[in-house]
HTML snippet that shows the backbone in 3Dmol.js (N, CA, C, O; Angstrom):
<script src="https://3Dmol.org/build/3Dmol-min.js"></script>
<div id="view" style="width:600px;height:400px;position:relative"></div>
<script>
const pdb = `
ATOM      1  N   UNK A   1     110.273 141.695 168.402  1.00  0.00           N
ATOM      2  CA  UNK A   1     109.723 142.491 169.461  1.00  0.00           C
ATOM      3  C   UNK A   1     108.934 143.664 168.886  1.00  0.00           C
ATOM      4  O   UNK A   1     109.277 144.829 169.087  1.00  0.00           O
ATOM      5  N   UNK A   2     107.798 143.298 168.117  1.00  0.00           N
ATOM      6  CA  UNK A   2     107.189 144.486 167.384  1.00  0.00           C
ATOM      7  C   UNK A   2     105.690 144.734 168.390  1.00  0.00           C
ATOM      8  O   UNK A   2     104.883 145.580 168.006  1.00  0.00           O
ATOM      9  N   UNK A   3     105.461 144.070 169.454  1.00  0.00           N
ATOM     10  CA  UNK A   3     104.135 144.413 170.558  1.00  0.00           C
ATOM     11  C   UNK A   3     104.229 145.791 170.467  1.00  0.00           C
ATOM     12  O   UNK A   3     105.321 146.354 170.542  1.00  0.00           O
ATOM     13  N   UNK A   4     103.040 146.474 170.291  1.00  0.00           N
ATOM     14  CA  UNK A   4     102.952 147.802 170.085  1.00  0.00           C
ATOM     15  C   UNK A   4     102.533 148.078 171.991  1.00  0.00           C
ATOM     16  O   UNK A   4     102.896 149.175 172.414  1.00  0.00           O
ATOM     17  N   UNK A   5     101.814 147.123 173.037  1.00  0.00           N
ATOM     18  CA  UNK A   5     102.000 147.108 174.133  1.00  0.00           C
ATOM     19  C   UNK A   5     103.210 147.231 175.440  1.00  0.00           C
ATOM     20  O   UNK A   5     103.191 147.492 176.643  1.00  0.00           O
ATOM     21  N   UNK A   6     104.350 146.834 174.288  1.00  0.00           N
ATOM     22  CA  UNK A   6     105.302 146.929 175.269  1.00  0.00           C
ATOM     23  C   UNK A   6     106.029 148.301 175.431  1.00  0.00           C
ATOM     24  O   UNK A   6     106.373 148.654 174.303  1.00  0.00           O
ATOM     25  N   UNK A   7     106.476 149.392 176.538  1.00  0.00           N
ATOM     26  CA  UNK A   7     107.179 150.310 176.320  1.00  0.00           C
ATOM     27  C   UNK A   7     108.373 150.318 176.207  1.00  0.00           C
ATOM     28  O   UNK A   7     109.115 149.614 176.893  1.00  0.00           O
ATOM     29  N   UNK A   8     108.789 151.189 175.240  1.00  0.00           N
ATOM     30  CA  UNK A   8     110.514 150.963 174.680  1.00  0.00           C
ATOM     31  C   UNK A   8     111.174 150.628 175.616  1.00  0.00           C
ATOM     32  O   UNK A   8     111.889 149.629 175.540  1.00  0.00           O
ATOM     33  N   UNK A   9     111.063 151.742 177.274  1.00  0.00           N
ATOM     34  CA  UNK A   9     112.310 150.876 178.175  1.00  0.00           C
ATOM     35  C   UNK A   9     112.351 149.455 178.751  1.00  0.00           C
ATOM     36  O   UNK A   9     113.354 148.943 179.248  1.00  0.00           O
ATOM     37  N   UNK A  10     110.802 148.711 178.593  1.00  0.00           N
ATOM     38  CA  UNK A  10     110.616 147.311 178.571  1.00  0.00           C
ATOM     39  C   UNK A  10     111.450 146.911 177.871  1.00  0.00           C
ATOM     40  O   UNK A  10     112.437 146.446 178.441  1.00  0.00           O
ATOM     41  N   UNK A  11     111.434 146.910 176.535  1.00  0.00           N
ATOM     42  CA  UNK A  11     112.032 146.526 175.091  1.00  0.00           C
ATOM     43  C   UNK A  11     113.404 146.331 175.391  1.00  0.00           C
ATOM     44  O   UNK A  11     114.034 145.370 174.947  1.00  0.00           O
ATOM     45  N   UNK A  12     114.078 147.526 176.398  1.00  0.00           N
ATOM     46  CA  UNK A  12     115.493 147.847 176.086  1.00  0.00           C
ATOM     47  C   UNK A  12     115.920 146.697 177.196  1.00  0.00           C
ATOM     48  O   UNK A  12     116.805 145.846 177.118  1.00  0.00           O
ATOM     49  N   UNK A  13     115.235 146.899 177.969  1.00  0.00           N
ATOM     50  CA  UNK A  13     115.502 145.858 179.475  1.00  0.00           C
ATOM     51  C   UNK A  13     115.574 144.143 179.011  1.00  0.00           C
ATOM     52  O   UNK A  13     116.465 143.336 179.275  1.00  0.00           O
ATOM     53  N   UNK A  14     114.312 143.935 178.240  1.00  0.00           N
ATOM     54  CA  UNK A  14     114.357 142.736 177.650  1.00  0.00           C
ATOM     55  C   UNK A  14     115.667 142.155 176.552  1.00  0.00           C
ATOM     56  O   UNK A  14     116.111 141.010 176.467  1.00  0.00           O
ATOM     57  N   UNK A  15     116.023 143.236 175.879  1.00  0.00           N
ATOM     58  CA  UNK A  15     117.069 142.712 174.943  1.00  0.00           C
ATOM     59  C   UNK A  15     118.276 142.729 175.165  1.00  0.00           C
ATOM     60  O   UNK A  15     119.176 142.475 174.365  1.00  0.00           O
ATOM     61  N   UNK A  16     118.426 143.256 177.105  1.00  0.00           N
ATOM     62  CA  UNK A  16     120.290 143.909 177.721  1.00  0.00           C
ATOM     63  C   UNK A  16     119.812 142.566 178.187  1.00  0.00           C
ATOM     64  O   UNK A  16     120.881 142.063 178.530  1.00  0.00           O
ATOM     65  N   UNK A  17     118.631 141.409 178.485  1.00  0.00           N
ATOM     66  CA  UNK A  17     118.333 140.340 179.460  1.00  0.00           C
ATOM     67  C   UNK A  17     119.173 139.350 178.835  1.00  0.00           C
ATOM     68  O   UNK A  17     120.086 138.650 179.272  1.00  0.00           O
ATOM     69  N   UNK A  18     118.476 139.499 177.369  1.00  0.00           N
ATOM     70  CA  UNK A  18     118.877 138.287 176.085  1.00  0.00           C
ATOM     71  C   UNK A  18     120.380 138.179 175.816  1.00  0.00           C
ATOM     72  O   UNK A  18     121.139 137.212 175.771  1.00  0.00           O
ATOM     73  N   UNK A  19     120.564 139.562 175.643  1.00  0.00           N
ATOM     74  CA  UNK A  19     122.356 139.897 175.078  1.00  0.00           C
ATOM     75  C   UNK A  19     123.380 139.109 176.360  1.00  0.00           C
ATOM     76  O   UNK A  19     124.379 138.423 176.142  1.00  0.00           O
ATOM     77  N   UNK A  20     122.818 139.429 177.634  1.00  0.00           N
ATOM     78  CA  UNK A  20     123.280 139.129 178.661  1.00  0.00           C
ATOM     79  C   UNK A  20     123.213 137.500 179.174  1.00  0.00           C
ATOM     80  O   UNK A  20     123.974 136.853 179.893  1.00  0.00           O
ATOM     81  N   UNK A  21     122.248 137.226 178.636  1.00  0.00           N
ATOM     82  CA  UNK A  21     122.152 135.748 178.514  1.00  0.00           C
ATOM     83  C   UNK A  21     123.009 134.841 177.914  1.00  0.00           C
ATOM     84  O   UNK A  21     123.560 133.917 178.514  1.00  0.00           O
ATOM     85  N   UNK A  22     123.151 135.146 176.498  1.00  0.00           N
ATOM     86  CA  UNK A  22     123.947 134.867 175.454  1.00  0.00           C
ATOM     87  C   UNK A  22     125.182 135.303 175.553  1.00  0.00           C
ATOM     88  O   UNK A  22     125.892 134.840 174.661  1.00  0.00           O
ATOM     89  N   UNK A  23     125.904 136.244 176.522  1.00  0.00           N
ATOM     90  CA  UNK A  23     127.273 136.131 176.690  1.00  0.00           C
ATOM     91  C   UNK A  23     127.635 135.365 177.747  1.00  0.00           C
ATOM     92  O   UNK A  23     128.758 134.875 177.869  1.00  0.00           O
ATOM     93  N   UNK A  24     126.557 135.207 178.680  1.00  0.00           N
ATOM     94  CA  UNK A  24     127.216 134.131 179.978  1.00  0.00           C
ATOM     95  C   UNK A  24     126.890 132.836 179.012  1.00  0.00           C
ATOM     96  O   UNK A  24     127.538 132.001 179.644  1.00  0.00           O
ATOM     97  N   UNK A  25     126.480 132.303 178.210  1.00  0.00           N
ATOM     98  CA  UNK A  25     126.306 131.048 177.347  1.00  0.00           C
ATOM     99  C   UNK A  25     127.362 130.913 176.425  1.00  0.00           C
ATOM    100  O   UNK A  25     127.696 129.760 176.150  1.00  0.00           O
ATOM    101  N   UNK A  26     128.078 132.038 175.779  1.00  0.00           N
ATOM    102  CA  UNK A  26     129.269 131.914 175.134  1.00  0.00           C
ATOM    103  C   UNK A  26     130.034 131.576 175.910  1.00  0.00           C
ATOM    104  O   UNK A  26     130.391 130.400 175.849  1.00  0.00           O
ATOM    105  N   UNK A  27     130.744 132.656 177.206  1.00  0.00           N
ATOM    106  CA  UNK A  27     131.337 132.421 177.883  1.00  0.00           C
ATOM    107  C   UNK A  27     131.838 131.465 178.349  1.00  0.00           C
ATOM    108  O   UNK A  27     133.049 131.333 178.530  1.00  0.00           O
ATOM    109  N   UNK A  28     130.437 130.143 178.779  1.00  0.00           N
ATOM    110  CA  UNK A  28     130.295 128.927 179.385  1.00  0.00           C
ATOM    111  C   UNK A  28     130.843 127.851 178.055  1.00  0.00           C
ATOM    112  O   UNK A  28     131.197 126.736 178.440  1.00  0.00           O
ATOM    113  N   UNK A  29     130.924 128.096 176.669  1.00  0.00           N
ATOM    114  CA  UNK A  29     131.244 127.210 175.608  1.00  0.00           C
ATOM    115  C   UNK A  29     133.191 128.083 175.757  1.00  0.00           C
ATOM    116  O   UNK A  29     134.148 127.430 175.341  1.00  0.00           O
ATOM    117  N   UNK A  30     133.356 129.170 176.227  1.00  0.00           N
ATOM    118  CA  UNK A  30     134.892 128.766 176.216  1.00  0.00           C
ATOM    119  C   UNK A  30     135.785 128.317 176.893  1.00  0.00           C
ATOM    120  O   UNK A  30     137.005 128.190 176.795  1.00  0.00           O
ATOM    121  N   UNK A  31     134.546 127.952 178.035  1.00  0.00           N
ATOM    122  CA  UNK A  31     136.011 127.573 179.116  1.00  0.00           C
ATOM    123  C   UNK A  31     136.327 125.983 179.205  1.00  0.00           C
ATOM    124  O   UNK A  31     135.713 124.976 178.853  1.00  0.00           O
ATOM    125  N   UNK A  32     137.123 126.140 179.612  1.00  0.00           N
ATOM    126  CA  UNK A  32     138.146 124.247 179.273  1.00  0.00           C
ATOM    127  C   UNK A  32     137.738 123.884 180.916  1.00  0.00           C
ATOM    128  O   UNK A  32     137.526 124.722 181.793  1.00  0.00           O
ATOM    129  N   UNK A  33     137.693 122.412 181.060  1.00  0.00           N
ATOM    130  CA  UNK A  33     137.512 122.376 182.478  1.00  0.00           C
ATOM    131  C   UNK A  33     139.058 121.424 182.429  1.00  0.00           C
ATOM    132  O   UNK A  33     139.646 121.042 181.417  1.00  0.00           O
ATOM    133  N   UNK A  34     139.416 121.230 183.752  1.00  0.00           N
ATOM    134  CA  UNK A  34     140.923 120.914 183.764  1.00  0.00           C
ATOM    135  C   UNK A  34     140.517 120.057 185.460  1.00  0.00           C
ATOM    136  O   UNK A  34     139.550 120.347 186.164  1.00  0.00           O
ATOM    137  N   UNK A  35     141.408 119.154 185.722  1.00  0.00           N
ATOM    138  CA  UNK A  35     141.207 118.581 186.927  1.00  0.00           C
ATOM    139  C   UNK A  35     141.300 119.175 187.867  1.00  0.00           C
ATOM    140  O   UNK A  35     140.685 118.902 188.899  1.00  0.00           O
ATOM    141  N   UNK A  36     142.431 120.537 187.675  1.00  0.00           N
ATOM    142  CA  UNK A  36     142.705 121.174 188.936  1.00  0.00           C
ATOM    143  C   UNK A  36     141.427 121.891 189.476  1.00  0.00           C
ATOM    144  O   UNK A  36     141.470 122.147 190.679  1.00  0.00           O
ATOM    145  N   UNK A  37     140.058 122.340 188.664  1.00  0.00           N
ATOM    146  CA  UNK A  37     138.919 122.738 188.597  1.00  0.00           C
ATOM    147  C   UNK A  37     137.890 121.724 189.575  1.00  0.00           C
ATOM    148  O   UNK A  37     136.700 121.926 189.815  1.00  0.00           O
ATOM    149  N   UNK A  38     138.626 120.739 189.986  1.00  0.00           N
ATOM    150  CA  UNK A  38     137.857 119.552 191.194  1.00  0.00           C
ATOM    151  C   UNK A  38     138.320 119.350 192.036  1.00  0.00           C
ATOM    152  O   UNK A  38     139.533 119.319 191.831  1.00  0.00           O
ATOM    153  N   UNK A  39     137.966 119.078 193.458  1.00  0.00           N
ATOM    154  CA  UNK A  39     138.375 118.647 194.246  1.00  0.00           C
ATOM    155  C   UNK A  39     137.531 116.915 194.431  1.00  0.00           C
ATOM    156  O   UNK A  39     136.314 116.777 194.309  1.00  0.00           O
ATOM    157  N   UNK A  40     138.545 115.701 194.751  1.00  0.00           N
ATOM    158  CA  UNK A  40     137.841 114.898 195.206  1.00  0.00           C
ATOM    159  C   UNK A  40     137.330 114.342 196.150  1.00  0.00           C
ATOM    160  O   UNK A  40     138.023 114.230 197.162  1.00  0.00           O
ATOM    161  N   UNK A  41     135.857 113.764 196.157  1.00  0.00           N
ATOM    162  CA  UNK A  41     135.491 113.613 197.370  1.00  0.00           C
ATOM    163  C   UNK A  41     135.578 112.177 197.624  1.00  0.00           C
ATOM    164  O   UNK A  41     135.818 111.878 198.793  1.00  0.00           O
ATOM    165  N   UNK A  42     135.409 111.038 196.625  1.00  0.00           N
ATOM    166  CA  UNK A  42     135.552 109.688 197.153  1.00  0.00           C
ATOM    167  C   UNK A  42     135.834 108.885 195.504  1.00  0.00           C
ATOM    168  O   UNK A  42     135.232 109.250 194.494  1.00  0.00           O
ATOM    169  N   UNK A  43     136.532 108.116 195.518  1.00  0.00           N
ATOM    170  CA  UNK A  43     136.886 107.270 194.161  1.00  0.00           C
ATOM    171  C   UNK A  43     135.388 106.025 194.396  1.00  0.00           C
ATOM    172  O   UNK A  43     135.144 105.366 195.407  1.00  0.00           O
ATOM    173  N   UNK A  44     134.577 106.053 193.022  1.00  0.00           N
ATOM    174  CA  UNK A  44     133.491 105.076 193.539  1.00  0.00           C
ATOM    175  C   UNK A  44     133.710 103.696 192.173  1.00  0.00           C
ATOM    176  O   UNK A  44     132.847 102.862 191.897  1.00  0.00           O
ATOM    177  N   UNK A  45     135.207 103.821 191.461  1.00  0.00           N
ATOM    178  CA  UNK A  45     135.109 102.574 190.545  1.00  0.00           C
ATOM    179  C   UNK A  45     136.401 102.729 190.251  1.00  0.00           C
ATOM    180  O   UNK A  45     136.915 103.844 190.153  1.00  0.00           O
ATOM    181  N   UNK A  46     137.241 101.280 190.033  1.00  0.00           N
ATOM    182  CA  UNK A  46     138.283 100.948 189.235  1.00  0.00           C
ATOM    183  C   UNK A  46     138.504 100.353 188.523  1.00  0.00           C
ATOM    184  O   UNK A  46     138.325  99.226 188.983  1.00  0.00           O
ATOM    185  N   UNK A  47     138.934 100.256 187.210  1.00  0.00           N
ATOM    186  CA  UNK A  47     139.178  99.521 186.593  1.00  0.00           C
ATOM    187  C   UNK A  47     140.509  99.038 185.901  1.00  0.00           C
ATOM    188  O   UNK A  47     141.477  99.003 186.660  1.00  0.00           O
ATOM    189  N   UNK A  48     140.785  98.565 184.272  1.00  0.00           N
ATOM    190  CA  UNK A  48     142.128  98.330 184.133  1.00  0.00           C
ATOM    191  C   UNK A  48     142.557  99.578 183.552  1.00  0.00           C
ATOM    192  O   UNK A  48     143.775  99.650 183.389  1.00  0.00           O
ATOM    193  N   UNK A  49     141.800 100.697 183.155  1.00  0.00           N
ATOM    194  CA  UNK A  49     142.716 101.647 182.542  1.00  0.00           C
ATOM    195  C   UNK A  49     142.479 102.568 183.752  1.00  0.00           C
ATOM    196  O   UNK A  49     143.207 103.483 183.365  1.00  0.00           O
ATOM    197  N   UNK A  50     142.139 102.878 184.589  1.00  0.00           N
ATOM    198  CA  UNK A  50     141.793 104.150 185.359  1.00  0.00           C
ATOM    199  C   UNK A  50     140.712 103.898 186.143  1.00  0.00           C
ATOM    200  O   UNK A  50     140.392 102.721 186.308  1.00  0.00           O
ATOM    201  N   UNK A  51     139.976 104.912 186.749  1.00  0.00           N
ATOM    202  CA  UNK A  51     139.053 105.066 188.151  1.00  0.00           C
ATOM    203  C   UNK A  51     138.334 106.031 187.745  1.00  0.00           C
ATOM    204  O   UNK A  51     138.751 106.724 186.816  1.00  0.00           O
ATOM    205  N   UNK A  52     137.091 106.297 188.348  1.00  0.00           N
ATOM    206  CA  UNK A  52     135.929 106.948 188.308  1.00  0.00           C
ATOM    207  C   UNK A  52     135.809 107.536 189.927  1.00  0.00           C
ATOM    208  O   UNK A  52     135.892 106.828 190.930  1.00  0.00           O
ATOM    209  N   UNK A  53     135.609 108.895 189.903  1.00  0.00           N
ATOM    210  CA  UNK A  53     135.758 109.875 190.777  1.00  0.00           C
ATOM    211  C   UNK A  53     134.709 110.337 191.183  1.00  0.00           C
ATOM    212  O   UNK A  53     133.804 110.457 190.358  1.00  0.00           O
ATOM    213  N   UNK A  54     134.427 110.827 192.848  1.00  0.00           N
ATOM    214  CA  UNK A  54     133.053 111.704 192.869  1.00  0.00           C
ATOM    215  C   UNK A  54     133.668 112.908 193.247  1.00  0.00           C
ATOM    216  O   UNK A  54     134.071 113.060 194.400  1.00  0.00           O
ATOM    217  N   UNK A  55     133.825 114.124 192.047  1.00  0.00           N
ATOM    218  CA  UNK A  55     134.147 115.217 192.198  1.00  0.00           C
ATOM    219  C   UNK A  55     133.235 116.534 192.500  1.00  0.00           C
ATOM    220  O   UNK A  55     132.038 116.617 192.227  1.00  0.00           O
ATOM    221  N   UNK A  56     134.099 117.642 193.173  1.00  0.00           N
ATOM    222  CA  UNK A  56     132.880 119.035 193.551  1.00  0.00           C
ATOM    223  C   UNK A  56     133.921 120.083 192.469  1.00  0.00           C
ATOM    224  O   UNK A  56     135.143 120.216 192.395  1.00  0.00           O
ATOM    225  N   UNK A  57     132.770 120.711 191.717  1.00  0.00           N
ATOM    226  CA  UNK A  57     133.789 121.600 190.748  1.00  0.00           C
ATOM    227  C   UNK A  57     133.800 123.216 192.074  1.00  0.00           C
ATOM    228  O   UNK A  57     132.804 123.732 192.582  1.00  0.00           O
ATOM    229  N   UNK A  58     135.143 123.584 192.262  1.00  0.00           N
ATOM    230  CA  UNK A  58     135.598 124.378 192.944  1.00  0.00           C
ATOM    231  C   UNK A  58     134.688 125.496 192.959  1.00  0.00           C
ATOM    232  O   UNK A  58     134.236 125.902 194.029  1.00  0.00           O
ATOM    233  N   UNK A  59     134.348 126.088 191.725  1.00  0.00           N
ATOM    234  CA  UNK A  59     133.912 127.772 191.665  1.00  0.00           C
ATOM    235  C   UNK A  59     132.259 127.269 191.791  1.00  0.00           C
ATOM    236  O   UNK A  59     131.664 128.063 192.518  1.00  0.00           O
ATOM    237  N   UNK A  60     131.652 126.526 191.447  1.00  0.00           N
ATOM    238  CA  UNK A  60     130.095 126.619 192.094  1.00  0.00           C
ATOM    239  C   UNK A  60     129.376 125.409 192.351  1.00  0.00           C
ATOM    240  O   UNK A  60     128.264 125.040 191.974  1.00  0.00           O
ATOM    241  N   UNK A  61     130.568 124.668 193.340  1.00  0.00           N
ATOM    242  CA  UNK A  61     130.259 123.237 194.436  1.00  0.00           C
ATOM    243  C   UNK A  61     129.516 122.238 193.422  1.00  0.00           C
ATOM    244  O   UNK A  61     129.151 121.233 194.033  1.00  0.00           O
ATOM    245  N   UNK A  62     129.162 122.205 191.975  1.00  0.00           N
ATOM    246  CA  UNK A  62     128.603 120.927 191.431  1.00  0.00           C
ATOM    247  C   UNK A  62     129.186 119.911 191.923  1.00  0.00           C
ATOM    248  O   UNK A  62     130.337 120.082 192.326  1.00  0.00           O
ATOM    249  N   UNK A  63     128.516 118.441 192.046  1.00  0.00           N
ATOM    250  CA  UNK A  63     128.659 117.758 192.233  1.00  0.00           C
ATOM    251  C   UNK A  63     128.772 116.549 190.624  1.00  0.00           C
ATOM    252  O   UNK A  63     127.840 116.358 189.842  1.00  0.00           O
ATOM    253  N   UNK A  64     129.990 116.002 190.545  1.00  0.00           N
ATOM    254  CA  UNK A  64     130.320 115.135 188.948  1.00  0.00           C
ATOM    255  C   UNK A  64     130.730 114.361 189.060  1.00  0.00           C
ATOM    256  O   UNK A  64     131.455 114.426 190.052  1.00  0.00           O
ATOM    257  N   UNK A  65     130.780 112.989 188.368  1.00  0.00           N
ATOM    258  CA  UNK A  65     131.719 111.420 187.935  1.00  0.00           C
ATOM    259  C   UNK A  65     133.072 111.871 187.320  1.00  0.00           C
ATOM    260  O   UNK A  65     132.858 112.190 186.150  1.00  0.00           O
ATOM    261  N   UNK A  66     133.766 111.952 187.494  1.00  0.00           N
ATOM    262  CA  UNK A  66     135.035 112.026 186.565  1.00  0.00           C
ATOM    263  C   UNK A  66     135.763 111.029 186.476  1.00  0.00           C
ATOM    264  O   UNK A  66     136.347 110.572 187.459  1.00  0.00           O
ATOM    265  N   UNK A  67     135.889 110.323 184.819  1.00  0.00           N
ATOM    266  CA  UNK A  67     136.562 109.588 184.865  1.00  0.00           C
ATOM    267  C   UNK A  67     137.921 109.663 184.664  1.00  0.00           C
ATOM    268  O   UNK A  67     138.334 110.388 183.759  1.00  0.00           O
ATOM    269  N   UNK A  68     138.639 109.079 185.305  1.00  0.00           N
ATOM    270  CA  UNK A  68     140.292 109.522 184.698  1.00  0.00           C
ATOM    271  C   UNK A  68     140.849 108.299 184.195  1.00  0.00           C
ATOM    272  O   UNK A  68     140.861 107.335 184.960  1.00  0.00           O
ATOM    273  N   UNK A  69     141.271 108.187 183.138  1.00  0.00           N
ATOM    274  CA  UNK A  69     142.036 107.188 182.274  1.00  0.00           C
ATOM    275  C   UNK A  69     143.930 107.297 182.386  1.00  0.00           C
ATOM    276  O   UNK A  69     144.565 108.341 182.247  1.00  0.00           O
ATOM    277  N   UNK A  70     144.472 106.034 182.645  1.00  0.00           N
ATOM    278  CA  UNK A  70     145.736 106.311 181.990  1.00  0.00           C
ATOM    279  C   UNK A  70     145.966 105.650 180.645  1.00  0.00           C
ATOM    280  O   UNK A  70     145.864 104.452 180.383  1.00  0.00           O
ATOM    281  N   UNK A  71     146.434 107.068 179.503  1.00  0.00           N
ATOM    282  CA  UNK A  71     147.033 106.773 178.435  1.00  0.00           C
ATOM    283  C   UNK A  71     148.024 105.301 178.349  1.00  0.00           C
ATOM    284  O   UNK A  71     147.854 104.265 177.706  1.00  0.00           O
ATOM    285  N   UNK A  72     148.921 105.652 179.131  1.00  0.00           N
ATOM    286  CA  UNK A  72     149.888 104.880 178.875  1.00  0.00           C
ATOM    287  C   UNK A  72     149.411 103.046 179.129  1.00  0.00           C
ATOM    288  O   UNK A  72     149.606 102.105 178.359  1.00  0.00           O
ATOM    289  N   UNK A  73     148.962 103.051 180.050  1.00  0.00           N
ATOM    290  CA  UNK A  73     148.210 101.787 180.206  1.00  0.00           C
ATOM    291  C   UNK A  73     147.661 101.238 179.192  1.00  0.00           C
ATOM    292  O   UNK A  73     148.000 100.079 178.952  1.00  0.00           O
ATOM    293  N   UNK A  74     146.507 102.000 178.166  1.00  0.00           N
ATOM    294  CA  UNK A  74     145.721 101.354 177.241  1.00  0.00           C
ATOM    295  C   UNK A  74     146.275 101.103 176.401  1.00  0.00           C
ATOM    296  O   UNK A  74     146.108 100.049 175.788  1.00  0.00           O
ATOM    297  N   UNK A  75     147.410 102.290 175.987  1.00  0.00           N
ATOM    298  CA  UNK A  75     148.807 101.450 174.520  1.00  0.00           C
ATOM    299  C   UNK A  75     149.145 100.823 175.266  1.00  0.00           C
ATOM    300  O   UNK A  75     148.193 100.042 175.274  1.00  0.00           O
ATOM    301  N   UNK A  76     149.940 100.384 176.161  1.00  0.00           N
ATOM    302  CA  UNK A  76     150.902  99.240 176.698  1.00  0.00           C
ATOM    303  C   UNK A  76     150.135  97.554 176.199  1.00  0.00           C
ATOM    304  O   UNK A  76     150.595  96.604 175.565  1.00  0.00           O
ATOM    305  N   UNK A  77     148.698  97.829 176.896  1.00  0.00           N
ATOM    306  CA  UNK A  77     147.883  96.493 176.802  1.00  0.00           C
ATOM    307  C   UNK A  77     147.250  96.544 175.548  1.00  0.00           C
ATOM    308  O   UNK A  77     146.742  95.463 175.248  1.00  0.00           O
ATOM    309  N   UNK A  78     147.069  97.688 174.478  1.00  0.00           N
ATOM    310  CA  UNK A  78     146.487  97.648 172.740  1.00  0.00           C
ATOM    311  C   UNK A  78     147.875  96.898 172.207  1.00  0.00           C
ATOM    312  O   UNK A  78     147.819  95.869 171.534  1.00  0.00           O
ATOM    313  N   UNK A  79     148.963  97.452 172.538  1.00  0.00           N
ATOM    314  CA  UNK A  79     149.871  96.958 171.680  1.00  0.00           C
ATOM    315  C   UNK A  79     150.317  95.631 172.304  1.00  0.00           C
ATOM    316  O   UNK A  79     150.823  95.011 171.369  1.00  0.00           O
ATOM    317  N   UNK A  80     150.376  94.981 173.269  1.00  0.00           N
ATOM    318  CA  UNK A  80     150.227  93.549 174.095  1.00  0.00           C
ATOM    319  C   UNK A  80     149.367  92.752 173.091  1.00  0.00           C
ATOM    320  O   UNK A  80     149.692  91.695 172.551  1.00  0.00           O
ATOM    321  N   UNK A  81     148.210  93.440 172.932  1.00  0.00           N
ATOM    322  CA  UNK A  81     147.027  92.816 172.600  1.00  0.00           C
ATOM    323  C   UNK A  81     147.224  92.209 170.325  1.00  0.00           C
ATOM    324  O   UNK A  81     146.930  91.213 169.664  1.00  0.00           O
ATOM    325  N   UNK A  82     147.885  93.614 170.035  1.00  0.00           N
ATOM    326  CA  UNK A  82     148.319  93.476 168.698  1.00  0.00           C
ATOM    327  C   UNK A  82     149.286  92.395 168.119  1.00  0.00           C
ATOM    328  O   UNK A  82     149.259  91.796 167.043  1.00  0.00           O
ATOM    329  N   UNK A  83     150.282  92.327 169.338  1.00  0.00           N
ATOM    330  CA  UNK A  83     150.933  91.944 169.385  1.00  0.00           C
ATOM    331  C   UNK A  83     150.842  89.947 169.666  1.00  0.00           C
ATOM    332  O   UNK A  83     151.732  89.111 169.512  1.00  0.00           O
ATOM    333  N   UNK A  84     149.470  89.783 170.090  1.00  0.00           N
ATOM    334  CA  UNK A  84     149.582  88.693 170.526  1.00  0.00           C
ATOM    335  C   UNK A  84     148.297  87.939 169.025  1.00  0.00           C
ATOM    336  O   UNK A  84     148.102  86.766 168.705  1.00  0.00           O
ATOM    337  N   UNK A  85     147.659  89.302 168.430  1.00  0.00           N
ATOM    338  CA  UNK A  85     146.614  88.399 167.618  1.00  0.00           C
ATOM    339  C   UNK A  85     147.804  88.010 166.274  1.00  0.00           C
ATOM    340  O   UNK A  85     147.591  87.044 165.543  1.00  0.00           O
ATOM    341  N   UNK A  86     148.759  88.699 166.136  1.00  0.00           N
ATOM    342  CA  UNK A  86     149.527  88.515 165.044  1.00  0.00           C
ATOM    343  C   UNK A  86     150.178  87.252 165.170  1.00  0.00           C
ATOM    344  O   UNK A  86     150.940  86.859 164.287  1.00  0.00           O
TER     345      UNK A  86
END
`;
const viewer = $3Dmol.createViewer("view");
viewer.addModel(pdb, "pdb");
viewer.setStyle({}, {cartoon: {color: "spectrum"}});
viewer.zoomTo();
viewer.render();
</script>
């Protein structure tokens, strides 16, 4: 920011913009999203391990796919599966 056109309180305004930018962008890399963070609106797929969701994230109404898997299902049928090439 060396424009000899711009005036310093420009300067200062521009770099509280940037700083301010870059902490709502950190911010956004720490947060964990968690299911309780959705509400669902309609299940649009099933399959053998789990279902695919049309979710609204609570705090600013996005609209997302969420897939949800069960663990236990995919060992049950990996180790079925191990179990049967042996």
């Amino acid at each position: 920011m060396k424009e000899p056109s711009i005036s310093d309180n420009r300067k200062a305004q521009k770099e509280n913009s940037m700083r301010n930018a870059e902490i709502q962008y950190l911010r956004f890399l720490r947060t964990k999203e968690k299911p309780d963070n959705f509400s669902t609106l309609k299940v649009i797929g099933k399959g053998a391990f789990g279902e695919v969701k049309l979710v609204q994230r609570k705090n600013d109404g996005k609209i997302y796919a969420l897939k949800s898997l069960v663990k236990q299902e995919m060992v049950c049928i990996d180790s079925h599966y191990s179990a049967a090439k042996s």
